[in-house]
Backbone and ligand atoms as CSV (ligand in chain L), in Angstrom:
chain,resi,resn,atom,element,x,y,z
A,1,UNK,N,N,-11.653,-1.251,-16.463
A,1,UNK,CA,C,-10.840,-1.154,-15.256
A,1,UNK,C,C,-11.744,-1.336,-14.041
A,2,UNK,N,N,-11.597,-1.510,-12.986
A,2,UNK,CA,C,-11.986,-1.709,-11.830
A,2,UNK,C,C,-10.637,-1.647,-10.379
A,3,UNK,N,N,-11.532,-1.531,-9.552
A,3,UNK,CA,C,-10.673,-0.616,-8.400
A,3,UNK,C,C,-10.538,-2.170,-7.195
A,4,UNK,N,N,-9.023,-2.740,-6.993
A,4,UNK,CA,C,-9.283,-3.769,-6.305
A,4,UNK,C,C,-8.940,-3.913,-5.134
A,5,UNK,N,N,-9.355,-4.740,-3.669
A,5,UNK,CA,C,-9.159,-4.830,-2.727
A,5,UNK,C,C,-7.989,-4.334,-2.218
A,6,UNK,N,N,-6.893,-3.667,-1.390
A,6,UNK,CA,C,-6.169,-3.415,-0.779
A,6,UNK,C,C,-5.832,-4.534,0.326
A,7,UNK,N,N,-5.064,-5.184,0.354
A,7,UNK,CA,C,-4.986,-6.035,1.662
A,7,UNK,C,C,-4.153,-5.344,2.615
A,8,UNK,N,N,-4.139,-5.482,3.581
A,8,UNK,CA,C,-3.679,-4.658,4.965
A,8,UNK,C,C,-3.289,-5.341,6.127
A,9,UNK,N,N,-2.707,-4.928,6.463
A,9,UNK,CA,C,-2.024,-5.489,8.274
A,9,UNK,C,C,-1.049,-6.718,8.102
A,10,UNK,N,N,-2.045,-7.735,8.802
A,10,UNK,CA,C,-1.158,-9.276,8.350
A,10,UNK,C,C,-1.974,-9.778,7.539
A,11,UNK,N,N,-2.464,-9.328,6.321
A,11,UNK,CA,C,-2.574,-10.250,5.556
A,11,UNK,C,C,-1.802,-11.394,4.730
A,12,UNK,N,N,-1.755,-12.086,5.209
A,12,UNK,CA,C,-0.763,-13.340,4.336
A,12,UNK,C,C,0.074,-12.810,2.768
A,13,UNK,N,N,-0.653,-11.912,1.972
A,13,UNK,CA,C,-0.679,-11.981,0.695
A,13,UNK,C,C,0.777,-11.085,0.814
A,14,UNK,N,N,1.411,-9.785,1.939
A,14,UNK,CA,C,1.908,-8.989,2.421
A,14,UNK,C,C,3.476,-9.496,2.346
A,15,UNK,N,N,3.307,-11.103,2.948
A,15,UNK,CA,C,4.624,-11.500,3.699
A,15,UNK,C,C,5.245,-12.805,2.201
A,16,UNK,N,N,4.605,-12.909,1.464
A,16,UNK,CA,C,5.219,-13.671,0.370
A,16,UNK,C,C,5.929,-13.422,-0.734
A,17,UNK,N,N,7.120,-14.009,-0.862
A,17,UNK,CA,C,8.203,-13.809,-2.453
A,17,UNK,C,C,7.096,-14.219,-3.460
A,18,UNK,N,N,6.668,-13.188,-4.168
A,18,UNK,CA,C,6.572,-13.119,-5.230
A,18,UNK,C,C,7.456,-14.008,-6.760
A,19,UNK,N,N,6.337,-14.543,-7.471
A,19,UNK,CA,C,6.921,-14.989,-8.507
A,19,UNK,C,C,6.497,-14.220,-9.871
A,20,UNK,N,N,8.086,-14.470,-10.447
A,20,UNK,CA,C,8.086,-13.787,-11.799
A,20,UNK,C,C,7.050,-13.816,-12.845
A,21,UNK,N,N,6.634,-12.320,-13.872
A,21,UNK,CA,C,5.541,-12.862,-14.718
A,21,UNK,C,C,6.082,-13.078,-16.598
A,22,UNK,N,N,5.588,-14.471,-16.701
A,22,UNK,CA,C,6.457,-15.068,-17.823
A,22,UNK,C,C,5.081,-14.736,-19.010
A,23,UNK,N,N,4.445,-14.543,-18.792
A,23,UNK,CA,C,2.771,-14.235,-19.728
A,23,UNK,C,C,2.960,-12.764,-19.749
A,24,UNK,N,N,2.982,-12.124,-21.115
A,24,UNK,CA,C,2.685,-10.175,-20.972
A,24,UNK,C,C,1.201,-10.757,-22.035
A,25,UNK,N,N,0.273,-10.490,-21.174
A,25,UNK,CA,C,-1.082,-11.029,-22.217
A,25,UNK,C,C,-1.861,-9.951,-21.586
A,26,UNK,N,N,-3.333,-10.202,-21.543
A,26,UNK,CA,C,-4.501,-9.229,-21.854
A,26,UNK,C,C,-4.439,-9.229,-20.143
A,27,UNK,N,N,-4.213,-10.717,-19.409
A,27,UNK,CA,C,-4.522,-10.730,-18.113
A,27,UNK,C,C,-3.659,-9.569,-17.152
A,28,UNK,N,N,-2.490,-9.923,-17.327
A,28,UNK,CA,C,-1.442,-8.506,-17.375
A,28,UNK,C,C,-1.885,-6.909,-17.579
A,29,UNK,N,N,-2.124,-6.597,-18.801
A,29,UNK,CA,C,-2.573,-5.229,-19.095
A,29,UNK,C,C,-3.693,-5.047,-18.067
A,30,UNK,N,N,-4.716,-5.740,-17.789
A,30,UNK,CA,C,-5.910,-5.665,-16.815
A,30,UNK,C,C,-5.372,-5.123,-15.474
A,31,UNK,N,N,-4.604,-6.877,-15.225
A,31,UNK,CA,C,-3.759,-6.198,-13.705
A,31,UNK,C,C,-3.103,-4.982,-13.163
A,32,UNK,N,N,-2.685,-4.229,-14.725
A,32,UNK,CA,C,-1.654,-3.143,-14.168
A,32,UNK,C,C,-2.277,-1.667,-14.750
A,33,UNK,N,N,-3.829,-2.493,-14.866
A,33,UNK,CA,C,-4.642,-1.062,-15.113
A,33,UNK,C,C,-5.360,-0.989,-14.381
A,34,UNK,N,N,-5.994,-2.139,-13.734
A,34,UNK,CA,C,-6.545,-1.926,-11.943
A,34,UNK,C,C,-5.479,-1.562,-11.306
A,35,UNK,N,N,-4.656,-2.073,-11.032
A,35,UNK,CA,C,-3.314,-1.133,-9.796
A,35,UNK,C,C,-3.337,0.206,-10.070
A,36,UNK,N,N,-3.380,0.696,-11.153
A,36,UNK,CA,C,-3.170,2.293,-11.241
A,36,UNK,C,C,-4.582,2.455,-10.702
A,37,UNK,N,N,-5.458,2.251,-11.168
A,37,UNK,CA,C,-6.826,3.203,-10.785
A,37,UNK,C,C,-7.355,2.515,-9.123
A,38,UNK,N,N,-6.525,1.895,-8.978
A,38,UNK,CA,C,-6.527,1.280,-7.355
A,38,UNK,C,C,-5.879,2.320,-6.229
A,39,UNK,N,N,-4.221,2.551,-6.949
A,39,UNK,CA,C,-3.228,3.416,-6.789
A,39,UNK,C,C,-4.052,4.779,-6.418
A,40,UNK,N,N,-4.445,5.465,-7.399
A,40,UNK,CA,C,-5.106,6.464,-7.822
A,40,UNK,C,C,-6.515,6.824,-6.596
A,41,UNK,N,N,-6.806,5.899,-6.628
A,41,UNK,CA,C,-7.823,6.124,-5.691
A,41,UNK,C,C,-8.194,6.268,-4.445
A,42,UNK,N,N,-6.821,5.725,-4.063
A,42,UNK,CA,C,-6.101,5.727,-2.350
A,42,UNK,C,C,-5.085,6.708,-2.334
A,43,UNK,N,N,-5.035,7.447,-3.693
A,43,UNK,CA,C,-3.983,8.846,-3.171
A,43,UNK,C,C,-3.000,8.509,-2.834
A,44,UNK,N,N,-2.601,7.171,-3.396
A,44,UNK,CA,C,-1.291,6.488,-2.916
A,44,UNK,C,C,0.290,7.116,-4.189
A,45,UNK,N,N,1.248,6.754,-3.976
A,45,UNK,CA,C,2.365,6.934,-5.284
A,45,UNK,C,C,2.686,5.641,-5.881
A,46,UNK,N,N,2.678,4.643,-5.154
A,46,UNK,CA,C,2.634,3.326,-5.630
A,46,UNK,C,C,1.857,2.526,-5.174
A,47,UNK,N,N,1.888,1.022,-5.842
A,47,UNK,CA,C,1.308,-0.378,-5.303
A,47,UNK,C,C,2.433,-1.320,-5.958
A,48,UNK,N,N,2.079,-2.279,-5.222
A,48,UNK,CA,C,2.830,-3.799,-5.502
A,48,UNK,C,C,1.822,-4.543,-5.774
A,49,UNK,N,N,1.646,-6.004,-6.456
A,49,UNK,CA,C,0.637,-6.462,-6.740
A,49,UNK,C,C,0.476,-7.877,-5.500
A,50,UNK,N,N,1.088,-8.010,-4.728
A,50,UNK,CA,C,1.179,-8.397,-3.653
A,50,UNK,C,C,-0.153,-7.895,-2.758
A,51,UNK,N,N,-0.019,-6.283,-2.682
A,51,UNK,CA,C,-0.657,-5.795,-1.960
A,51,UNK,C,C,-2.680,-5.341,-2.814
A,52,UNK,N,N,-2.513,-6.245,-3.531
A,52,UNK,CA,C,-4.213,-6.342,-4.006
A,52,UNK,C,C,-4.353,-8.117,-4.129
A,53,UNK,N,N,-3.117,-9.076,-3.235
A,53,UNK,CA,C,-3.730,-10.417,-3.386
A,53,UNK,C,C,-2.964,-11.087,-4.493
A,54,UNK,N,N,-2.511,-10.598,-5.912
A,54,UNK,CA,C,-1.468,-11.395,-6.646
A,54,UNK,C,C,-0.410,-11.486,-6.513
A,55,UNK,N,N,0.234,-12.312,-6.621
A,55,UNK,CA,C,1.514,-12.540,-6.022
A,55,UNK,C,C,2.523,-12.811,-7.534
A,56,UNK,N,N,2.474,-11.653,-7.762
A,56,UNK,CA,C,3.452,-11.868,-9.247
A,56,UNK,C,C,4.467,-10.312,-9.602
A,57,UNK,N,N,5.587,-10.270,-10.003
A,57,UNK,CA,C,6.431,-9.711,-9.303
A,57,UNK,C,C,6.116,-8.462,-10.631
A,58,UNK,N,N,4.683,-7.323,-10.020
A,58,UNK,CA,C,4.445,-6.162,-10.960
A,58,UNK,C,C,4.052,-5.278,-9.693
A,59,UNK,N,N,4.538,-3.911,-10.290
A,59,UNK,CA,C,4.893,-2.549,-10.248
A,59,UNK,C,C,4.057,-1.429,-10.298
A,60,UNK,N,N,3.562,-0.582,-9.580
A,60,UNK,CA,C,2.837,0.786,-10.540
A,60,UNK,C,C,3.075,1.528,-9.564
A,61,UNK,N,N,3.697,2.939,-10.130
A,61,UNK,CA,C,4.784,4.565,-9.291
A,61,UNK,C,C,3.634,5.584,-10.040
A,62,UNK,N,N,3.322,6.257,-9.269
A,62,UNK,CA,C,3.168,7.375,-10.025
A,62,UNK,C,C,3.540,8.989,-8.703
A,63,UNK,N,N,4.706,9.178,-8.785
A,63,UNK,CA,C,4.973,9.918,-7.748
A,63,UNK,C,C,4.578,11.464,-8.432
A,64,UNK,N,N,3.947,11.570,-9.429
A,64,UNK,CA,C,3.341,13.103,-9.671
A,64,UNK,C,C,4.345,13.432,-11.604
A,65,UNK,N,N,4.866,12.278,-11.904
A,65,UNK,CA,C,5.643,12.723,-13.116
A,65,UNK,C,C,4.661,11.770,-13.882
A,66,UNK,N,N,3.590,11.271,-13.729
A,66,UNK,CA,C,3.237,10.105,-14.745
A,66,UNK,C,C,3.623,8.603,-14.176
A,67,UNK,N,N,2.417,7.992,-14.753
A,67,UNK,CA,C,2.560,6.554,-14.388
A,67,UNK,C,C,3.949,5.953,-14.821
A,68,UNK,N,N,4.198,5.138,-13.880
A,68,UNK,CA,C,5.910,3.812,-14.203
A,68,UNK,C,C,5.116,2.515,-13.607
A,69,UNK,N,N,5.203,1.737,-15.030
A,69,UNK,CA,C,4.992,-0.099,-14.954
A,69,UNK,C,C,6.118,-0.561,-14.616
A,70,UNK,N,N,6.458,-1.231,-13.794
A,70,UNK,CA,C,7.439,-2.621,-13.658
A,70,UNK,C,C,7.130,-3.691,-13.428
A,71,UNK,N,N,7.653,-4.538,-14.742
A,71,UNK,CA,C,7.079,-6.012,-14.420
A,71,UNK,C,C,8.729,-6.378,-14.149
A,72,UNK,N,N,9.036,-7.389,-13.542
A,72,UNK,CA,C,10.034,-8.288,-12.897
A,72,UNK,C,C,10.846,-7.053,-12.928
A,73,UNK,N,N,11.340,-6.097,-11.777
A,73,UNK,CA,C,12.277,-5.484,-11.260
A,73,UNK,C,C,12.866,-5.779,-11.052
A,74,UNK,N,N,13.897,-4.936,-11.002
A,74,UNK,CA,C,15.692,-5.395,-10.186
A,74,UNK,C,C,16.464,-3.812,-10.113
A,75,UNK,N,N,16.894,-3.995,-9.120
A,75,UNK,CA,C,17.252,-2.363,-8.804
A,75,UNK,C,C,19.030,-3.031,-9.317
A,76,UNK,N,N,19.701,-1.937,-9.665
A,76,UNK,CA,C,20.568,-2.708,-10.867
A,76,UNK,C,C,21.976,-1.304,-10.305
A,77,UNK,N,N,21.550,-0.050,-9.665
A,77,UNK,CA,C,22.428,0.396,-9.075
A,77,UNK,C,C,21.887,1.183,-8.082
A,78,UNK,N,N,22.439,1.814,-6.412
A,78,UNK,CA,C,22.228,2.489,-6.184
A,78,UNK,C,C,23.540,3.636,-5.806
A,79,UNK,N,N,22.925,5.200,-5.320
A,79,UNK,CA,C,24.177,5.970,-4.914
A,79,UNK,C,C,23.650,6.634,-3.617
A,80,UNK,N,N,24.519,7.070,-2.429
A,80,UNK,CA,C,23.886,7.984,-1.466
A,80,UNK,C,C,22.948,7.419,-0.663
A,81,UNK,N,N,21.763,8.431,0.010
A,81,UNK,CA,C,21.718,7.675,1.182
A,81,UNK,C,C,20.554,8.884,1.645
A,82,UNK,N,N,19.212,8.502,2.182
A,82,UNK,CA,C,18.140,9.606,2.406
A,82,UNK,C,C,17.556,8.504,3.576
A,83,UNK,N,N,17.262,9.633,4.290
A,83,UNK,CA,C,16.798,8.983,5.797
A,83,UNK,C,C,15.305,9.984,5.871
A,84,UNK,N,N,13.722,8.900,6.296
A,84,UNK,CA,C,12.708,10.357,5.842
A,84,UNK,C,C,11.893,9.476,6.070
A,85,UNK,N,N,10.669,9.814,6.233
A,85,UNK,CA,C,9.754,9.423,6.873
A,85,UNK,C,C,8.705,8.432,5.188
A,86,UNK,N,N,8.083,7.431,6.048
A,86,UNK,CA,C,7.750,6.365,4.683
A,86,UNK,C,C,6.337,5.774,5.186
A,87,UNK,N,N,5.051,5.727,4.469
A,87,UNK,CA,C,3.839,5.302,4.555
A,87,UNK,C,C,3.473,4.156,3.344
A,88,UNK,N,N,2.362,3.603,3.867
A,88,UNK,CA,C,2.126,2.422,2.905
A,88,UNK,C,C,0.564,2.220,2.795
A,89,UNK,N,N,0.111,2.150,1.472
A,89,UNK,CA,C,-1.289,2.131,1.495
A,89,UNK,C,C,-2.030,0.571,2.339
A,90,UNK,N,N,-1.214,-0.135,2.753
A,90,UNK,CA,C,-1.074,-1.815,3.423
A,90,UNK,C,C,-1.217,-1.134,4.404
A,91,UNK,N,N,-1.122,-0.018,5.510
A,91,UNK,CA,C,-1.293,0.380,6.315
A,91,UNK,C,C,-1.246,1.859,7.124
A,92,UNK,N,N,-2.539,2.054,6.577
A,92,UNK,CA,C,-2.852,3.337,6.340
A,92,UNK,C,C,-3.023,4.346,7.799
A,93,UNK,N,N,-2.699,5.497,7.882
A,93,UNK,CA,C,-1.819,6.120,8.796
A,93,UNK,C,C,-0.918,5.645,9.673
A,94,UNK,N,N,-0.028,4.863,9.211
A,94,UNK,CA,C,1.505,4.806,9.848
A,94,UNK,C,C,2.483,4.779,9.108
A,95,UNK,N,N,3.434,5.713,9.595
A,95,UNK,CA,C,4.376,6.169,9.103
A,95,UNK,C,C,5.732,6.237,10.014
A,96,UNK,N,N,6.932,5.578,9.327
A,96,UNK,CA,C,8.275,5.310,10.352
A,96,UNK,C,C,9.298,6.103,9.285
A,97,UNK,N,N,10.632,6.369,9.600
A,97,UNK,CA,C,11.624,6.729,9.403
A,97,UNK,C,C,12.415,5.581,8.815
A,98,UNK,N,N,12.874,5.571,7.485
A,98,UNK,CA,C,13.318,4.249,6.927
A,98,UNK,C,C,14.637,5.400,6.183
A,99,UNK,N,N,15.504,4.400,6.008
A,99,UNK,CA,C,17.115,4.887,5.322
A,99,UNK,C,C,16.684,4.134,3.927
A,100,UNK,N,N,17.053,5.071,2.955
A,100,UNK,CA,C,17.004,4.596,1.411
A,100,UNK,C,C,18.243,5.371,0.341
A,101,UNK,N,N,18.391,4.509,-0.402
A,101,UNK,CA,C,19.405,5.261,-1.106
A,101,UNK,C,C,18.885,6.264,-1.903
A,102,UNK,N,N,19.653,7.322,-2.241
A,102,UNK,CA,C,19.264,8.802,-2.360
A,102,UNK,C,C,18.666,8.266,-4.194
A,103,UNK,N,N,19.412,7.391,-4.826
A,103,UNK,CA,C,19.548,7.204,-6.052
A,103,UNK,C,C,19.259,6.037,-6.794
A,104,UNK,N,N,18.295,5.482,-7.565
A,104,UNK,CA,C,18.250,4.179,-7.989
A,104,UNK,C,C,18.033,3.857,-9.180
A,105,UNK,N,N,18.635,2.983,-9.854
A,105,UNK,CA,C,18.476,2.705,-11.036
A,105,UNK,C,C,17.878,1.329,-11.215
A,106,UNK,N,N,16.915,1.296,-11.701
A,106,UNK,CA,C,16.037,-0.055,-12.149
A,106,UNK,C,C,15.726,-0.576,-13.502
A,107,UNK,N,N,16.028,-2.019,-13.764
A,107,UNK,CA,C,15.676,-2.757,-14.988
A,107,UNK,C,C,14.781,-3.750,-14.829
A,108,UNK,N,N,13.644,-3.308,-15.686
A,108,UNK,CA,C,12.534,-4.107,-16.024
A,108,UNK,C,C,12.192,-4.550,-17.461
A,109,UNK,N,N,10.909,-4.857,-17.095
A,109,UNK,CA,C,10.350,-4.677,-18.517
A,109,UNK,C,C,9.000,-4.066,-18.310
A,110,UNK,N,N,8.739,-3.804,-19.499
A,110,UNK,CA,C,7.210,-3.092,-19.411
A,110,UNK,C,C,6.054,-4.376,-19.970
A,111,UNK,N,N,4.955,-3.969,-19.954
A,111,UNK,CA,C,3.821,-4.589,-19.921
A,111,UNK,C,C,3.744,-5.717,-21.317
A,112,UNK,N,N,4.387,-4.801,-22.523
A,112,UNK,CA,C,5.075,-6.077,-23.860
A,112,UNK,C,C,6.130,-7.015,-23.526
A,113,UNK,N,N,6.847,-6.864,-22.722
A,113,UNK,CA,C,8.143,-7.244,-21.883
A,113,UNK,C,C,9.121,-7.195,-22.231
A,114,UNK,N,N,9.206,-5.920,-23.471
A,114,UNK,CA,C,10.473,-4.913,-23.601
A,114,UNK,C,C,11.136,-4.986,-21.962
A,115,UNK,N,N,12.026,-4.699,-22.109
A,115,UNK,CA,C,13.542,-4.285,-21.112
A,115,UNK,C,C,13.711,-3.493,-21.086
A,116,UNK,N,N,13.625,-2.055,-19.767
A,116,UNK,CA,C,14.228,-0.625,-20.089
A,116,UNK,C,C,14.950,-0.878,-18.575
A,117,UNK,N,N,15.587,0.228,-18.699
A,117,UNK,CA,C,16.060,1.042,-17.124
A,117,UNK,C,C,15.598,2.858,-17.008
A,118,UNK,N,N,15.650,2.868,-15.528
A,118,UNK,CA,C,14.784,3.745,-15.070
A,118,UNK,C,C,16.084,4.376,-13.767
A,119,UNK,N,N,16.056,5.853,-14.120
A,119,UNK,CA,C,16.217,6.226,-13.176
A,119,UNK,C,C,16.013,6.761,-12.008
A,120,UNK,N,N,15.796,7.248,-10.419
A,120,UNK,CA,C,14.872,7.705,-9.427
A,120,UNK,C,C,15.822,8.476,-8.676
A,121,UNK,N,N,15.456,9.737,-8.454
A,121,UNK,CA,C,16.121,10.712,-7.027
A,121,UNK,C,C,15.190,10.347,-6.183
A,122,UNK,N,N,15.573,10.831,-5.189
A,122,UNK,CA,C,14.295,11.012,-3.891
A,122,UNK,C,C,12.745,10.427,-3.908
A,123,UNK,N,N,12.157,11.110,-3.945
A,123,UNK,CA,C,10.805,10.224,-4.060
A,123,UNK,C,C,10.494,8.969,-4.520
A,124,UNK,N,N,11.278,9.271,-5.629
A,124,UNK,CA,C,11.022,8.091,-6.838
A,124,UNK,C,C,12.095,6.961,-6.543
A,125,UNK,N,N,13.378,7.009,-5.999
A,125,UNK,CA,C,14.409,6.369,-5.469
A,125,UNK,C,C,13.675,6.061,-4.289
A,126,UNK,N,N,13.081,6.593,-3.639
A,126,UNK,CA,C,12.348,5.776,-2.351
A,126,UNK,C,C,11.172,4.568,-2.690
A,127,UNK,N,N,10.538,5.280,-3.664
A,127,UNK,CA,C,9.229,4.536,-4.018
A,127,UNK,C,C,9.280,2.897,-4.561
A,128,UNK,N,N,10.505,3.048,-5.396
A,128,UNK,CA,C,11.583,1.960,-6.328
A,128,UNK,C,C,11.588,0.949,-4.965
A,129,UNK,N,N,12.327,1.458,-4.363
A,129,UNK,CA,C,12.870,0.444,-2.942
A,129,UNK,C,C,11.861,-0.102,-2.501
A,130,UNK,N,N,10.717,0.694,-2.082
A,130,UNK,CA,C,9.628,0.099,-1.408
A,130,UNK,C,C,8.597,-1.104,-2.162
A,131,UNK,N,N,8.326,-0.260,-3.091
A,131,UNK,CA,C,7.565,-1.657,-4.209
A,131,UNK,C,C,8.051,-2.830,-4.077
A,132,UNK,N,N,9.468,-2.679,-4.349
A,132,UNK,CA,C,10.370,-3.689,-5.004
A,132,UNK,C,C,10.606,-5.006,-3.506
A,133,UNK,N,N,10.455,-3.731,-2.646
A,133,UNK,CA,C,10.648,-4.559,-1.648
A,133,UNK,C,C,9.507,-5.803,-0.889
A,134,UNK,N,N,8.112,-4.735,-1.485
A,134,UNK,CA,C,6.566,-5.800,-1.350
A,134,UNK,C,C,6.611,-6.813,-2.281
A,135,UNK,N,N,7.718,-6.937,-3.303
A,135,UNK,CA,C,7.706,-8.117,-4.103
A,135,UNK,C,C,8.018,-9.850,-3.361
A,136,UNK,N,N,9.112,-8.962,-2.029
A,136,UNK,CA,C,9.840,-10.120,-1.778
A,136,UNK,C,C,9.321,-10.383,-0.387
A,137,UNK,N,N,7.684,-9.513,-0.111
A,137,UNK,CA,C,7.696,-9.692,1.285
A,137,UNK,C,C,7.573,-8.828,2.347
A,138,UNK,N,N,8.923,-8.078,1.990
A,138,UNK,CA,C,9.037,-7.318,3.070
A,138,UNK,C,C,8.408,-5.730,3.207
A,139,UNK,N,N,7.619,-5.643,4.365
A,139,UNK,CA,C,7.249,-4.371,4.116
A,139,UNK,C,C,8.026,-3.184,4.912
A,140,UNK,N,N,7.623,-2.184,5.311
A,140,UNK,CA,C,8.696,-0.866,5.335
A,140,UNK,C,C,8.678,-0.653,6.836
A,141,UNK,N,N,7.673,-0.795,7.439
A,141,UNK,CA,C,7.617,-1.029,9.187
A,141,UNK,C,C,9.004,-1.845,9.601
A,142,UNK,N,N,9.147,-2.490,9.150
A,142,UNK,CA,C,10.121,-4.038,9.124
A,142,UNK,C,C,11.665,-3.722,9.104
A,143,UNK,N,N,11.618,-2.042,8.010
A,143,UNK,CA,C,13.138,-1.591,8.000
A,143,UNK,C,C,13.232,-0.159,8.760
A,144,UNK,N,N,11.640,0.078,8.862
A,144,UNK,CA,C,11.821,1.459,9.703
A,144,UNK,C,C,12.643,1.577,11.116
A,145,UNK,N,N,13.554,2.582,11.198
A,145,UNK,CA,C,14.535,2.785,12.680
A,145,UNK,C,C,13.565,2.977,13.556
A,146,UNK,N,N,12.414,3.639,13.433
A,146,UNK,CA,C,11.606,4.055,14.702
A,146,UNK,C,C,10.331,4.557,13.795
A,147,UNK,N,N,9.349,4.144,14.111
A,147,UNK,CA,C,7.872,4.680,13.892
A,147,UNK,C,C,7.631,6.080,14.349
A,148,UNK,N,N,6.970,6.697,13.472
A,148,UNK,CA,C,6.257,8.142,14.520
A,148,UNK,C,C,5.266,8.095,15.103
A,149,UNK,N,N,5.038,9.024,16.199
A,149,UNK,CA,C,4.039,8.970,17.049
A,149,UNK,C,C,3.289,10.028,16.530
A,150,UNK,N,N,1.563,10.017,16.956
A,150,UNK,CA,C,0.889,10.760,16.593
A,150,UNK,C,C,0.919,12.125,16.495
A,151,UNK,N,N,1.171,12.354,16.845
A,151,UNK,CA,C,1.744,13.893,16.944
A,151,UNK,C,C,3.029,14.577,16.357
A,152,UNK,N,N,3.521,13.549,15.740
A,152,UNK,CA,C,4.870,14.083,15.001
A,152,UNK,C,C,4.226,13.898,13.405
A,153,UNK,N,N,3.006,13.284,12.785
A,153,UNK,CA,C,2.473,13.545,11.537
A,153,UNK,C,C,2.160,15.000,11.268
L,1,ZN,ZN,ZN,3.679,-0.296,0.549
């Protein structure tokens, strides 16, 4: 394993749709065992693989229950509705107020490219959205209602 670059701000790698991964090979298992110990090391809950420079549509959560792989996501239902403050290891101390659904259900596959679904409350229903959302580009500044100011961290 090894611990890989973080890209940040405007890096190009940030603002691109991601393409699907059709290979579950050795190169894969590598990729989504640097993201965790990448993850891990920035004290982060997730990464997108966007945000270390590949642009291929994989996953890694670990909001405190254990690691979650997603290779080619798709959020498949949501319910409800959580409004709360949201950070990104792409840009580290800022944090805005973003609306997410309280509830999410996601279908992937894992790293063999079995097919499961996954369910998320809160944290993990936030975390879902956000990844999913560095797949296609978009990052969370982008949907935040209002940024916080220093003094409201
Ligand atoms: Zn992020």
């Amino acid at each position: 394993m090894a611990l890989r670059e973080i890209r940040k701000y405007d890096d190009p790698a940030l603002y691109k749709v991601c393409r699907p991964v059709e290979k579950f090979d050795e190169k894969l298992a590598q990729l989504l065992d640097d993201m965790a110990e990448t993850m891990y090391d920035a004290n982060g809950v997730g990464l997108a693989a966007p945000q270390v420079g590949v642009l291929r549509r994989v996953v890694v959560i670990d909001v405190g229950e254990g690691i979650i792989e997603l290779i080619n996501p798709k959020i498949v239902r949501t319910a409800g509705l959580q409004s709360g403050s949201e950070g990104c290891l792409s840009f580290p101390g800022e944090y805005g107020i973003v609306d997410r659904p309280e509830e999410v259900e996601v279908e992937a596959q894992d790293r063999r490219g079995n097919t499961f679904r996954k369910t998320g409350r809160e944290l993990l229903a936030r975390a879902f959205c956000h990844e999913i959302d560095h797949l296609d580009g978009r990052v969370f500044k982008s949907l935040a209602s209002r940024m916080l100011d220093e003094d409201e961290l």
